[in-house]
VOGU-3710 file (C-alpha; in Angstrom, 3 decimals, decimal comma):
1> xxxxxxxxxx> 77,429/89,340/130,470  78,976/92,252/132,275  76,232/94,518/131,633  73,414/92,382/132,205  75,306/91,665/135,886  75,426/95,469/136,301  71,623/95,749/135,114  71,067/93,140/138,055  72,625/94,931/140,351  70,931/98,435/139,262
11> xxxxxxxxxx> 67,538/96,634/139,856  68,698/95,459/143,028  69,787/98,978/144,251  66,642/100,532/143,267  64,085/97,655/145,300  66,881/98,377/148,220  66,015/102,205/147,808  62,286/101,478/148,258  62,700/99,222/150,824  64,715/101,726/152,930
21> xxxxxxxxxx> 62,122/104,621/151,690  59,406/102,299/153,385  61,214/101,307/156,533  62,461/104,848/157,256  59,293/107,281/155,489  61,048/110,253/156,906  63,882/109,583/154,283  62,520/110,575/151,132  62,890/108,069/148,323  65,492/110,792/146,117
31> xxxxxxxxxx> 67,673/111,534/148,361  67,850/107,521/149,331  68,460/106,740/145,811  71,250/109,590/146,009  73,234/108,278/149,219  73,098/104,296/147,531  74,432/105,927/143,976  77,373/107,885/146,380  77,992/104,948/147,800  78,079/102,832/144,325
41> xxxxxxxxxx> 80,572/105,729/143,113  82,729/105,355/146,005  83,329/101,480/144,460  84,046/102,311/141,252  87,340/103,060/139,596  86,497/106,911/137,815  88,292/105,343/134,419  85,330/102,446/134,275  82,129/104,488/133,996  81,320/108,264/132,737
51> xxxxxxxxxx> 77,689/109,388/131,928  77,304/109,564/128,324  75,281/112,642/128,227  73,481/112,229/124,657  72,740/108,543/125,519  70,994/109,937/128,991  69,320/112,455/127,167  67,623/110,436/125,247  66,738/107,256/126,929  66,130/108,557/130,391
61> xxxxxxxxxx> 64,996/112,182/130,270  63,061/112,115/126,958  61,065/108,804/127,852  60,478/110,955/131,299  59,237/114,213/129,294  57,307/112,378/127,138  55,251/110,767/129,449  55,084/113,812/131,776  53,285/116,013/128,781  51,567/112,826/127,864
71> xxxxxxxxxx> 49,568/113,280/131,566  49,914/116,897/131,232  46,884/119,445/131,537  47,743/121,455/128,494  45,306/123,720/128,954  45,393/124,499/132,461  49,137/125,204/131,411  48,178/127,497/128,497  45,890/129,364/131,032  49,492/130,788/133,019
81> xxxxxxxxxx> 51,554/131,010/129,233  53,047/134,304/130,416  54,526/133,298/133,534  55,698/130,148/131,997  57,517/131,804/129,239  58,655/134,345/131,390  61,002/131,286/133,483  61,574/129,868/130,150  63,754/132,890/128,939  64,507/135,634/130,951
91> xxxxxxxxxx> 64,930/133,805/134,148  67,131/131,443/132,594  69,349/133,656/130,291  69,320/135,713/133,813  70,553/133,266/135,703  72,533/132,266/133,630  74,413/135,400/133,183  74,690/136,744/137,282  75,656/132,746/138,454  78,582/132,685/135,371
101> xxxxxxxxxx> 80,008/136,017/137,194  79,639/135,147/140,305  81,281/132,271/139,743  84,081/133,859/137,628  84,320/136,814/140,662  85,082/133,449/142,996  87,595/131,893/140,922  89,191/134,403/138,993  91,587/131,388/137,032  88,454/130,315/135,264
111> xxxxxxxxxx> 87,501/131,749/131,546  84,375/134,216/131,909  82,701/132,290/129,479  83,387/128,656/131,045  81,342/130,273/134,507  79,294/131,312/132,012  78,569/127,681/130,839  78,147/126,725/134,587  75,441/129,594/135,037  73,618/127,516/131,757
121> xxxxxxxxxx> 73,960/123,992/132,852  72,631/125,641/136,511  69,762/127,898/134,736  67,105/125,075/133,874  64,534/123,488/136,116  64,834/119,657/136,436  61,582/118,707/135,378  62,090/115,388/137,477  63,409/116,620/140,227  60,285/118,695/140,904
131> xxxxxxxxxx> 57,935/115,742/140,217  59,828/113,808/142,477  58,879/116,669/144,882  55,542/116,713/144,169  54,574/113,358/145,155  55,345/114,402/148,990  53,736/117,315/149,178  50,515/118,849/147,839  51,324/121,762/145,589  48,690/124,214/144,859
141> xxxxxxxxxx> 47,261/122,854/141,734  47,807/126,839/139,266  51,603/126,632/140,783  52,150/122,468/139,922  50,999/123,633/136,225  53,546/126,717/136,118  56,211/124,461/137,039  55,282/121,466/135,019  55,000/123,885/131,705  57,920/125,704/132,567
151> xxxxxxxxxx> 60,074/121,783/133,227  58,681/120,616/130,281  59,841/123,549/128,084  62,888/125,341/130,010  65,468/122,785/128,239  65,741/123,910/125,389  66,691/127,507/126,411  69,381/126,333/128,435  71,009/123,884/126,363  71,138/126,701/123,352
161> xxxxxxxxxx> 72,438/129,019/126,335  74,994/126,350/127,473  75,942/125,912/123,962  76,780/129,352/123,281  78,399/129,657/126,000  80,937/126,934/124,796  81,247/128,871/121,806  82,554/131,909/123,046  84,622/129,644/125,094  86,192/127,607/122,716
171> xxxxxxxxxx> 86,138/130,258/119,948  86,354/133,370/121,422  83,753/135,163/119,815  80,291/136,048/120,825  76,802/136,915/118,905  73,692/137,878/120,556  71,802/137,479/116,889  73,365/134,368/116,393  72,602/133,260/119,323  68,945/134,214/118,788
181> xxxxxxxxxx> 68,603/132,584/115,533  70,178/129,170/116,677  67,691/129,343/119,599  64,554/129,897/117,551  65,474/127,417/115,143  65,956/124,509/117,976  62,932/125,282/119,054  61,043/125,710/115,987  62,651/122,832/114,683  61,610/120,562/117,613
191> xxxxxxxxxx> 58,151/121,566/117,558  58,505/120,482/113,271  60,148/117,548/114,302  57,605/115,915/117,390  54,538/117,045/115,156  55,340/115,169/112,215  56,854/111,991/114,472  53,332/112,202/116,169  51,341/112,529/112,957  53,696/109,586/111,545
201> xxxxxxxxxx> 52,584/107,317/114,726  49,263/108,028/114,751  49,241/107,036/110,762  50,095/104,097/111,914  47,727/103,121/114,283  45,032/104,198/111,778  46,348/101,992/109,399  47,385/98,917/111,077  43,294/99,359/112,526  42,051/100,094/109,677
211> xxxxxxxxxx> 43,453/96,702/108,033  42,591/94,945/111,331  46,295/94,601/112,169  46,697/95,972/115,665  47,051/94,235/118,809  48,028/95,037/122,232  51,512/94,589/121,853  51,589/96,726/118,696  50,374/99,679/120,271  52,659/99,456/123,084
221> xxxxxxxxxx> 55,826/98,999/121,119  54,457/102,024/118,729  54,287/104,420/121,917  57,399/103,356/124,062  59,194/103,649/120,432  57,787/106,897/119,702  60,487/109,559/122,402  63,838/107,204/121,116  62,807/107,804/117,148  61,923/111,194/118,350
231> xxxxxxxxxx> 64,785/112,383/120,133  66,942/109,955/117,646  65,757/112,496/114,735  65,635/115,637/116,156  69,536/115,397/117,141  70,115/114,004/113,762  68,547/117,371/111,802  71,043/119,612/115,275  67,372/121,189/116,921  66,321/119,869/120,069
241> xxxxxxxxxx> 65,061/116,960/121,009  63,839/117,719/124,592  61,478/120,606/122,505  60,612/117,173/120,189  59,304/114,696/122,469  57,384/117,570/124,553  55,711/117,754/121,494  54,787/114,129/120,484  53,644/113,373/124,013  50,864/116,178/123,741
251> xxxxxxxxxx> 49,979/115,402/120,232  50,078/111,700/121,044  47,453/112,656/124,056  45,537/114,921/122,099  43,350/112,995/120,232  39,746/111,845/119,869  38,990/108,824/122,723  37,974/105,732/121,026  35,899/103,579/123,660  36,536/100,561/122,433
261> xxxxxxxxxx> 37,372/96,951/124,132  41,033/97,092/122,647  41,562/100,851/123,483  40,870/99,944/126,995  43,063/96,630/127,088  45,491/99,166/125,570  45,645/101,608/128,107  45,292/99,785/131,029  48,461/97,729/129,909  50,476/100,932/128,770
271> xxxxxxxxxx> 49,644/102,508/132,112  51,046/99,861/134,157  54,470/99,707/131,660  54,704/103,187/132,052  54,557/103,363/135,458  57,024/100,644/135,786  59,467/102,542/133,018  59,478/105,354/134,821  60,126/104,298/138,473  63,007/102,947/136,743
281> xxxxxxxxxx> 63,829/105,709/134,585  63,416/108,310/138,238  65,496/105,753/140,081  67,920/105,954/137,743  68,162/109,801/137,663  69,039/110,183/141,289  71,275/106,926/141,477  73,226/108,382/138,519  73,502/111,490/140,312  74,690/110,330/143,483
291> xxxxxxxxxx> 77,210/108,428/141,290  78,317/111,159/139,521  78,548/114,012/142,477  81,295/111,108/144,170  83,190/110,858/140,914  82,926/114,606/140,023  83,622/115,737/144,152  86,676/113,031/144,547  89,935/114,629/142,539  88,730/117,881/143,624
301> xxxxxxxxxx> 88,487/117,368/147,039  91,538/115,408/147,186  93,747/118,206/145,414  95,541/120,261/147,732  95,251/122,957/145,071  91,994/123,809/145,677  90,792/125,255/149,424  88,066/123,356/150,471  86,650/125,897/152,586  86,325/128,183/149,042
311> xxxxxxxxxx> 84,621/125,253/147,755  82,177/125,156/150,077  81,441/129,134/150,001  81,430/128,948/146,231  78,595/126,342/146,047  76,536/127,929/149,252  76,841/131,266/147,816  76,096/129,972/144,284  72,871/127,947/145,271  72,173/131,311/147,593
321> xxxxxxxxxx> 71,911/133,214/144,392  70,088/130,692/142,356  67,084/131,348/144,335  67,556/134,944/145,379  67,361/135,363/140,922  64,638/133,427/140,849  62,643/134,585/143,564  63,587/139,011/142,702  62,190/137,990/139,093  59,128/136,099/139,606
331> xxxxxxxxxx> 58,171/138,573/142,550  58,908/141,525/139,840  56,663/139,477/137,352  53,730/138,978/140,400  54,356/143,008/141,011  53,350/144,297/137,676  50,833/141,273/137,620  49,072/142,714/140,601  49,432/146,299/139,774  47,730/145,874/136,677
341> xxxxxxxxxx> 45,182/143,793/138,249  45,017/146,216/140,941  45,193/143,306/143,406  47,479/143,380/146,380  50,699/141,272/146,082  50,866/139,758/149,530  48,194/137,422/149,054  50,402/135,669/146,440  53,826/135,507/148,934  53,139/131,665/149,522
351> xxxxxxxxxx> 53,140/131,104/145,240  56,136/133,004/144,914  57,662/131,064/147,369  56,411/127,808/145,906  57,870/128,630/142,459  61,061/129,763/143,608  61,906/126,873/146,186  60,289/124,118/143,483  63,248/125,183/140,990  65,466/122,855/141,734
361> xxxxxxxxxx> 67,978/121,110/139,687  68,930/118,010/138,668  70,715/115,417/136,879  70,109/117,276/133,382  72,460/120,118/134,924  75,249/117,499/135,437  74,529/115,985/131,913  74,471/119,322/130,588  77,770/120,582/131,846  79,502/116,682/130,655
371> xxxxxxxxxx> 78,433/118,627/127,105  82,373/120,232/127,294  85,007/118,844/125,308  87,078/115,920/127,432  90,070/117,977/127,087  88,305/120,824/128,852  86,738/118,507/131,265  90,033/117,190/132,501  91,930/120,866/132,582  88,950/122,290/134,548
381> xxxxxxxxxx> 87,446/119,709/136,916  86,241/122,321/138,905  83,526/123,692/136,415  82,028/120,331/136,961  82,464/120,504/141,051  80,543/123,398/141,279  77,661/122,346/138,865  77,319/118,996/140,967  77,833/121,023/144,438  74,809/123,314/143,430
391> xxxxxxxxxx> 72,407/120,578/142,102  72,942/118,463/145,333  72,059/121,571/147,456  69,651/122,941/145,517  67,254/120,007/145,764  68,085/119,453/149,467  67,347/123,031/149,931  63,928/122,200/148,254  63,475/118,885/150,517  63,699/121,416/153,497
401> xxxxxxxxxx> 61,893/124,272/152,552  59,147/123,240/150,463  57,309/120,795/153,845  56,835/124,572/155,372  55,123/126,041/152,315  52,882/123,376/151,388  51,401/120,618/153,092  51,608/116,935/152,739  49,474/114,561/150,919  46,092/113,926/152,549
411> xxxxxxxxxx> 43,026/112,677/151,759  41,491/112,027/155,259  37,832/113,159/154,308  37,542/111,124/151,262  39,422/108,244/153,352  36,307/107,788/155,593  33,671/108,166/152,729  35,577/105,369/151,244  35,440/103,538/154,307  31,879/104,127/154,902
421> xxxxxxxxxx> 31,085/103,028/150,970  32,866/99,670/152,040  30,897/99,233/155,022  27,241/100,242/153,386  28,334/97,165/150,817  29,142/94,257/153,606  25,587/95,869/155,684  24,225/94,647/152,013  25,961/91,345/151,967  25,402/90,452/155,404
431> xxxxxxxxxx> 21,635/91,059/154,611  21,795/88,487/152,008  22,841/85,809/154,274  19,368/84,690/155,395  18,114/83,588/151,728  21,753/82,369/150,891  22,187/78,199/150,754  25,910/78,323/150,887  26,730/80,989/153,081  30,702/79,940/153,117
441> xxxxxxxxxx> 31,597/82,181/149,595  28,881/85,049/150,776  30,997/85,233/154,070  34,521/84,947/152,553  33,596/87,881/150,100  32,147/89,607/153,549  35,263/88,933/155,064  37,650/90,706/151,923  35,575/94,235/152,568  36,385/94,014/156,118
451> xxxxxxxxxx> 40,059/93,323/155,830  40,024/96,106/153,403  37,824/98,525/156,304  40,581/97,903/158,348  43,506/98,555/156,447  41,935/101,804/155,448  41,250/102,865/159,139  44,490/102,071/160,088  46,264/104,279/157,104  44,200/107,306/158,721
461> xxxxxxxxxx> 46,443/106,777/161,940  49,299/107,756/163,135  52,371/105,555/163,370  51,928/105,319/167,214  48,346/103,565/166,760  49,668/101,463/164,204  52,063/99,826/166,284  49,295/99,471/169,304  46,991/97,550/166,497  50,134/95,432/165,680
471> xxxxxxxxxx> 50,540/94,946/169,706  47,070/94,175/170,502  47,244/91,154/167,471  50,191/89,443/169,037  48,023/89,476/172,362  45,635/88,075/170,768  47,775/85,743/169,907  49,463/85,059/172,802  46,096/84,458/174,052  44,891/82,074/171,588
481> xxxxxxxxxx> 48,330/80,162/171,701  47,764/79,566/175,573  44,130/78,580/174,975  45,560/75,845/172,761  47,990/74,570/174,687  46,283/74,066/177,401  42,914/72,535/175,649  45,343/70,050/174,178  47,142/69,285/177,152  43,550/68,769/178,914
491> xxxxxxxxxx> 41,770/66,614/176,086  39,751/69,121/175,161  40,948/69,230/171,702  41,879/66,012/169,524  45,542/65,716/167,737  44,370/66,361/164,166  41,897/69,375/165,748  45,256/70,982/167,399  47,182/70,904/164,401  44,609/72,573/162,051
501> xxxxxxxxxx> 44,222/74,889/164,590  47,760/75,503/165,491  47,972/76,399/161,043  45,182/78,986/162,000  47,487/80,500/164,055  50,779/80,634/162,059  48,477/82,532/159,640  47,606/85,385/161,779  51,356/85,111/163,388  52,347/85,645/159,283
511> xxxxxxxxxx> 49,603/88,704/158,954  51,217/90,938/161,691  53,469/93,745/160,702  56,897/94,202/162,661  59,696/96,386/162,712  62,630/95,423/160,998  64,149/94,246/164,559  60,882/92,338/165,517  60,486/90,770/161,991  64,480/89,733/162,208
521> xxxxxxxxxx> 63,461/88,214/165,869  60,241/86,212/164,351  62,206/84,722/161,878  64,866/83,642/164,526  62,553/82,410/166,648  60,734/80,309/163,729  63,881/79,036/162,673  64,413/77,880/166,646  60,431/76,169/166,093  61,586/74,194/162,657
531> xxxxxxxxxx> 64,954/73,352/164,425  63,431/71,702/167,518  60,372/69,834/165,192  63,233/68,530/163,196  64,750/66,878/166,670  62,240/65,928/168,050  61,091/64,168/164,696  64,764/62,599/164,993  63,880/61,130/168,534  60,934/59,990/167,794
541> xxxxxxxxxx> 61,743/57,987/164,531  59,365/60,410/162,131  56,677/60,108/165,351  54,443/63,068/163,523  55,330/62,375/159,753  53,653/58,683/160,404  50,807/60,580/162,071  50,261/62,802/159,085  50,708/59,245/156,489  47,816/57,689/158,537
551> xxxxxxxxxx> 44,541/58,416/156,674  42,425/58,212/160,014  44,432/60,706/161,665  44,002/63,519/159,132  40,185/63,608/159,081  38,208/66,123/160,765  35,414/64,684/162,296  32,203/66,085/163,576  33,448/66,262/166,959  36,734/68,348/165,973
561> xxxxxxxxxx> 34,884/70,719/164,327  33,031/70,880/168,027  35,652/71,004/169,750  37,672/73,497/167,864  34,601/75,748/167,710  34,034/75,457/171,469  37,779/76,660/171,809  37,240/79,060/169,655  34,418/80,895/171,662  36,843/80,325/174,835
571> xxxxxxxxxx> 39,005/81,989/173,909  36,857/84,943/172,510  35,376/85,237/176,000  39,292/85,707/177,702  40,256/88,179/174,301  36,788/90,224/174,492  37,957/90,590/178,894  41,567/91,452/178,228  40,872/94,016/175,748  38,162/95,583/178,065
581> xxxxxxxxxx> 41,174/95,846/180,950  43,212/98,076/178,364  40,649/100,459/177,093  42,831/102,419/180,254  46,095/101,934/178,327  45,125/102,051/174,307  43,392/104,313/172,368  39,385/103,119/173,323  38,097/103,302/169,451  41,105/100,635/168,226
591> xxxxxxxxxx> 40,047/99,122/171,655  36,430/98,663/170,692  37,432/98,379/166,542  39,150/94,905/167,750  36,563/93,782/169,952  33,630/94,313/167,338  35,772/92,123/164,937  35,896/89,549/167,224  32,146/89,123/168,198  31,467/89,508/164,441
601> xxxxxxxxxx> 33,911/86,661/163,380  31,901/84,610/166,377  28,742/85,128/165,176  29,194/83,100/162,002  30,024/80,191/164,286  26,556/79,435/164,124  26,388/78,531/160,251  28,547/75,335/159,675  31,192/76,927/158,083  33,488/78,329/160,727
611> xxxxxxxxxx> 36,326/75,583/160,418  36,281/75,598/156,343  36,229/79,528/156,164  38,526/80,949/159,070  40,879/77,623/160,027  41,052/75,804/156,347  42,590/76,719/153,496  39,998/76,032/150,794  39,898/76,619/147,435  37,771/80,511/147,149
621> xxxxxxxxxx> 35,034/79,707/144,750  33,090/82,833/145,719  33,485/84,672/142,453  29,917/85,557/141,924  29,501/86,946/145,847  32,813/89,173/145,127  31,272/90,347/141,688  27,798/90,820/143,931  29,928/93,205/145,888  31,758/95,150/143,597
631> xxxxxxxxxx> 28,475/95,927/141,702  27,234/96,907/145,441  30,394/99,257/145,195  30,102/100,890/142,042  25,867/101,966/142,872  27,561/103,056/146,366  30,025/104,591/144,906  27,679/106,483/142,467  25,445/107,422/145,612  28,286/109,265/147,495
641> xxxxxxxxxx> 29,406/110,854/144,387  25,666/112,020/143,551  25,241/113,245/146,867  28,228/115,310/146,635  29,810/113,200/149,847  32,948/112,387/147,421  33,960/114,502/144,559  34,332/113,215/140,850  37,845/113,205/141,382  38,271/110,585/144,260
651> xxxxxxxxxx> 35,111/108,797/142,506  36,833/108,332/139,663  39,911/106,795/141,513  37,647/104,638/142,950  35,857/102,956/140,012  39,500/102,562/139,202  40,431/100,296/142,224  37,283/98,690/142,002  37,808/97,379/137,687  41,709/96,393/139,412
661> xxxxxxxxxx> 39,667/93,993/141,788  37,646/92,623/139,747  39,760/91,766/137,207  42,114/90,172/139,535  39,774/88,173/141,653  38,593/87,055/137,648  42,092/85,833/137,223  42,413/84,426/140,081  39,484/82,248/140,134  41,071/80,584/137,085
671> xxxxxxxxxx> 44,043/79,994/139,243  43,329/77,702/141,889  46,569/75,331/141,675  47,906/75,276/144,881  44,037/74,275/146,302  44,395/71,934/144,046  47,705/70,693/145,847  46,232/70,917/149,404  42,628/69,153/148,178  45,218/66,157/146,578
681> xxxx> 47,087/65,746/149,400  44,286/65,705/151,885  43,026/62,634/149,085  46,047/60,614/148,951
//
């Protein structure tokens, strides 16, 4: 029961750590996830938890690395081999070598070959650190694939480093060919050991099809099984496991593509638990991490035997190096690249940059350095300090540099082809309305591709328009609230009329986005609302409940639907004016955007069906209209992409979003319970 409490709570840090990542975007989601796990760490007792670094190993990293070389471009990776291999080993047995003695020239009291173990656990890139990086920031796509093959791969080398390195420690003897042989065998061994797992999975799936066995389910226990066993019997035959699942994750990628109705139920499911695993599995990285730099940080910084200024220098001058090794040996590597080439080096300053910033490290350093015996652990507390002071500052040091060098995640152009693709397809359904009988659905499935206009203009804004749009909406509604009050206080508008009405505009008070300190305030303020109908029922004896249980009172009659129409186009006429007076004071486009919407949701006033569709809540049998329009989609789609207005890429995403839609809106037409509710109500 503890642990599923302490699962709970895990979950609940990790929806708090997107939450905050949305609320404050300038925060990235890492480094949130890092604070929340400090903060966890400064609430637990040391003696309660300690990462277990073989359990981490294999059921966060491996599950990570797997899927990452699942989704990898092999061959665009093969295509920079030399460079890649070049990190793998030199850089890191480098690295490792110049950060052990610096470290050792810092703190003379510590065994060469323990800073030497630091310099190991350091060496590495943190494959998920960098992909973390990546999402922000739009990496040039030959230097994502250097660092991808290089994450993917550099383990291995610096857990066989790291091990040796305890060796010396603990023996006191050293072996360069030793040391060679045990790394060529992990690695040889891993690559054995994730080909045969692979070959022993897919077996499987042949056979279970071949005997008409297989189901969904199946197939997705066979893959998320297929890193654990993996890893599980890579460690068991002492080669590594990192090297294993790297391996089953390309071979279980690399095969012929069956199109098949099952192989697409299977994938679609698999890539929706995948992404779920690992947002988990990342979350957990960096909350770990956070919880371990606290645990690690605490009885060091609280010993008076250490000088905390010392500290400080030794992890600033430590990360300092880290980079300045990194960056002298890939520039030496770009230098004889170019000479040979006979192609001038400066043009590729911004790549060498790129790679040397993007090596950050991680959690795996942490894990890696936890390898040491517990007695060693607790007698030198500071090898551990300085491995979790250089991974924290490391990646900040990437969070800082790497905005200058690249630039942030855009897709503006293909933003407004996608916007113009959505309104080509309402054009088409709005042309259809003349020789459609029941013009409600048609106009509900117009109404979806307009919401969805919108929401795409506004993500092409900047934060500053957003919060005008939001603005301009609550004058709306301020507008229409008045209009309201005032036709009912006039008779203009009968009892039932103003309450259906008043529901049409608690919907579109629900739709607007706040702040956090405006949302808090609504919610006050709606609380205040219930609170005073509750008192005013308790005056009144139950005054509107009885109105409500008389039958008479509920129905719309043809006149209401007049009358709430009529209001409807009075208050357009004061909106349409008010907007007009602030073309002045907001941006005119959103100005004109907002006014367009308005005459269009008018127009259909016309057609009968203005109450049902915009005021009521009625059950959204327009299935056929919305599959009318995503057909209209895909041969729009197709157009663009033919016309060379969208490349294959973005098409491609697009179909996606479009098959998401449709299956949804298929589900949900099968779904229509609480419709149901309101329609049996209404009856009785």
């Amino acid at each position: 029961m503890e642990l599923l409490i302490y699962l709970i709570l895990f979950l609940f840090v990790l929806i708090i750590s997107t939450t905050t990542n949305k609320l404050l975007p300038f925060l990235p989601l890492p480094l949130v996830q890092i604070l929340l796990g400090i903060g966890i760490g400064l609430f637990v007792p040391d003696a309660d938890f300690h990462l277990n670094t073989e359990l981490f190993l294999a059921m966060v990293i491996g599950p990570l690395l797997f899927r990452e070389a699942e989704e990898a471009d092999i061959t665009s990776i093969l295509k920079h081999w030399r460079i890649v291999v070049f990190l793998i080993f030199p850089v890191i047995f480098i690295s490792t070598l110049s950060l052990g003695g610096m470290a050792h020239f810092l703190w003379m009291t510590l065994p060469l070959a323990a800073c030497l173990a630091v310099g190991a656990a350091l060496g590495p890139t943190d494959l998920v650190a960098f992909a973390s990086l990546s999402e922000r920031f739009r990496f040039p796509k030959r230097v994502s694939n250097i660092l991808k093959g290089e994450g993917l791969l550099n383990d291995a080398s610096g857990l066989v480093a790291f091990q040796m390195a305890l060796a010396a420690w603990t023996t006191g003897t050293f072996s360069f060919s030793q040391a060679g042989t045990s790394l060529a065998l992990s690695i040889l061994g891993g690559f054995v050991v994730g080909f045969v797992t692979a070959m022993v999975n897919r077996f499987l799936h042949s056979f279970l099809l071949s005997v008409r066995a297989i189901d969904i389910a199946s197939e997705l226990l066979l893959e998320l099984s297929l890193p654990l066993m993996t890893f599980f019997i890579a460690e068991e035959f002492h080669v590594s496991g990192i090297i294993a699942v790297v391996v089953a994750g390309i071979l279980k990628a690399s095969r012929f593509k069956k199109i098949t109705l099952l192989e697409a139920q299977v994938d679609t499911v698999t890539e929706t638990v995948w992404h779920t695993v690992t947002f988990m599995l990342n979350g957990s990285v960096f909350v770990l991490l956070g919880m371990e730099l606290e645990l690690i940080a605490e009885p060091i910084l609280s010993n008076s035997l250490y000088n905390p200024l010392l500290l400080l220098l030794s992890v600033v001058v430590l990360t300092f190096l880290l980079f300045a090794i990194r960056f002298v040996m890939i520039a030496g590597f770009y230098f004889v690249r170019t000479r040979r080439l006979k192609k001038k080096i400066h043009k590729y300053t911004k790549d060498m940059l790129l790679l040397t910033f993007s090596g950050v490290k991680g959690t795996v350093s942490i894990a890696t350095i936890l390898l040491i015996p517990s007695h060693l652990e607790q007698e030198y507390p500071l090898l551990l300090f300085l491995v979790a002071g250089v991974t924290l500052l490391s990646f900040l040091t990437g969070l800082l540099v790497l905005p200058h060098l690249s630039e942030e995640q855009e897709e503006g152009k293909d933003h407004l082809m996608h916007i113009a693709i959505l309104n080509d397809v309402a054009a088409e359904l709005e042309k259809e309305l003349d020789h459609h009988k029941n013009k409600l659905p048609l106009y509900a499935a117009i109404d979806n591709y307009h919401g969805r206009i919108e929401n795409l203009i506004l993500s092409l804004e900047n934060k500053r328009v957003q919060e005008d749009w939001e603005s301009l909406k609550l004058l709306i509604l301020s507008i229409e609230s008045d209009g309201l009050e005032q036709a009912y206080e006039e008779n203009r508008i009968s009892e039932s009329g103003y309450r259906v009405y008043q529901r049409y505009l608690k919907n579109m008070e629900q739709s607007i986005n706040r702040n956090f300190a405006s949302r808090v305030t609504y919610y006050f303020l709606v609380s205040l609302r219930i609170l005073r109908f509750l008192l005013h029922e308790m005056f009144t004896f139950g005054k509107t409940f009885r109105s409500w249980m008389n039958e008479e009172s509920r129905k719309l009659l043809a006149v209401d639907y007049d009358q709430i129409s009529e209001l409807y186009l009075e208050n357009t006429e004061l909106i349409i004016e008010s907007l007009e007076n602030l073309k002045g004071v907001y941006k005119s486009s959103l100005i004109s955007f907002m006014q367009e919407s308005r005459l269009r949701e008018t127009a259909i006033i016309g057609s009968g069906a203005f109450v049902e569709r915009v005021i009521n809540r009625i059950k959204p049998n327009n299935i056929d209209e919305m599959l009318r329009g995503y057909y209209l989609e895909r041969k729009a789609i197709f157009e663009y992409e033919e016309a060379k207005l969208i490349t294959a890429k973005y098409a491609k995403k697009l179909r996606q979003n479009v098959n998401n839609l449709e299956n949804y809106s298929l589900k949900e037409a099968a779904n229509t319970l609480p419709y149901d509710m309101l329609d049996l109500i209404r009856r009785t």
